[in-house]
C-alpha positions in Angstrom: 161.0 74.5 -81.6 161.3 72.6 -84.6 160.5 69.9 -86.3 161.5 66.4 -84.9 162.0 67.7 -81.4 160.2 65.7 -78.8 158.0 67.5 -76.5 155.7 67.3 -73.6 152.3 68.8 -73.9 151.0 70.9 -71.0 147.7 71.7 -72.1 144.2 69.3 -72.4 142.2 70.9 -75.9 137.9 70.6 -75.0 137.7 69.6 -79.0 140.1 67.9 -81.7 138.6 69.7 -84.7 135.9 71.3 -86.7 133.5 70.1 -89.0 130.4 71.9 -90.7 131.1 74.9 -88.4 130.7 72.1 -85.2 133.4 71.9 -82.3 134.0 68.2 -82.2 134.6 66.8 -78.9 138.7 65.6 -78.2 138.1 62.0 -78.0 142.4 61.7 -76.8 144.1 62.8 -73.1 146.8 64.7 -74.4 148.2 66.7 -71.3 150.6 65.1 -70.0 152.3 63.1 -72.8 155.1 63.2 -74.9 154.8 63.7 -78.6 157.0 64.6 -81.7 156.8 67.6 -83.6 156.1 66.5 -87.0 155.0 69.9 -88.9 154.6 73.7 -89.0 152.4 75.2 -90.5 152.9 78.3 -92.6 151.4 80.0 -90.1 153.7 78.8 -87.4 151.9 76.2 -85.8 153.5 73.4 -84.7 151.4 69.5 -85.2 152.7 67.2 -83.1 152.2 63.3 -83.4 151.6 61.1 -80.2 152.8 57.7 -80.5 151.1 56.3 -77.9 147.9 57.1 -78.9 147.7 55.2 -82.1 149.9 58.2 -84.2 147.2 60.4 -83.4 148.2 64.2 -84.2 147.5 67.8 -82.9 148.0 71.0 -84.0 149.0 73.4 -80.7 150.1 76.5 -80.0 153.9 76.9 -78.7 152.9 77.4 -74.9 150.7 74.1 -75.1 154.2 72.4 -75.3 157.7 72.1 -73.6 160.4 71.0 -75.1 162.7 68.6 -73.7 166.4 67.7 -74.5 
């Protein structure tokens, strides 16, 4: 995978992100929906932009995502 490739998530997060050492809850539906590789991180994961849901992006790991043609 790289950046720019469009991929299909296949995995629903419980939380979006922490703050002050507190799982915040994932507000977004995000199995299921296409998205758009955006970044990698230098630790290798990849953050992936939905489009549909206002631009809102995710960092996941590899086997969250499919990547189609």
């Amino acid at each position: 995978m790289k950046v720019g490739d469009l991929v299909k998530c296949i995995f629903q997060p419980k939380t979006s992100r922490v703050e002050n050492d507190i799982a915040i809850r994932m507000e977004h539906k995000i199995k299921g929906e296409l998205g758009i590789i955006v970044s990698i991180s230098s630790y290798g994961t990849p953050k992936v932009m939905f489009p549909q849901l206002g631009g809102y992006e995710h960092p996941l790991a590899y086997t969250a995502l499919e990547v189609l043609a």
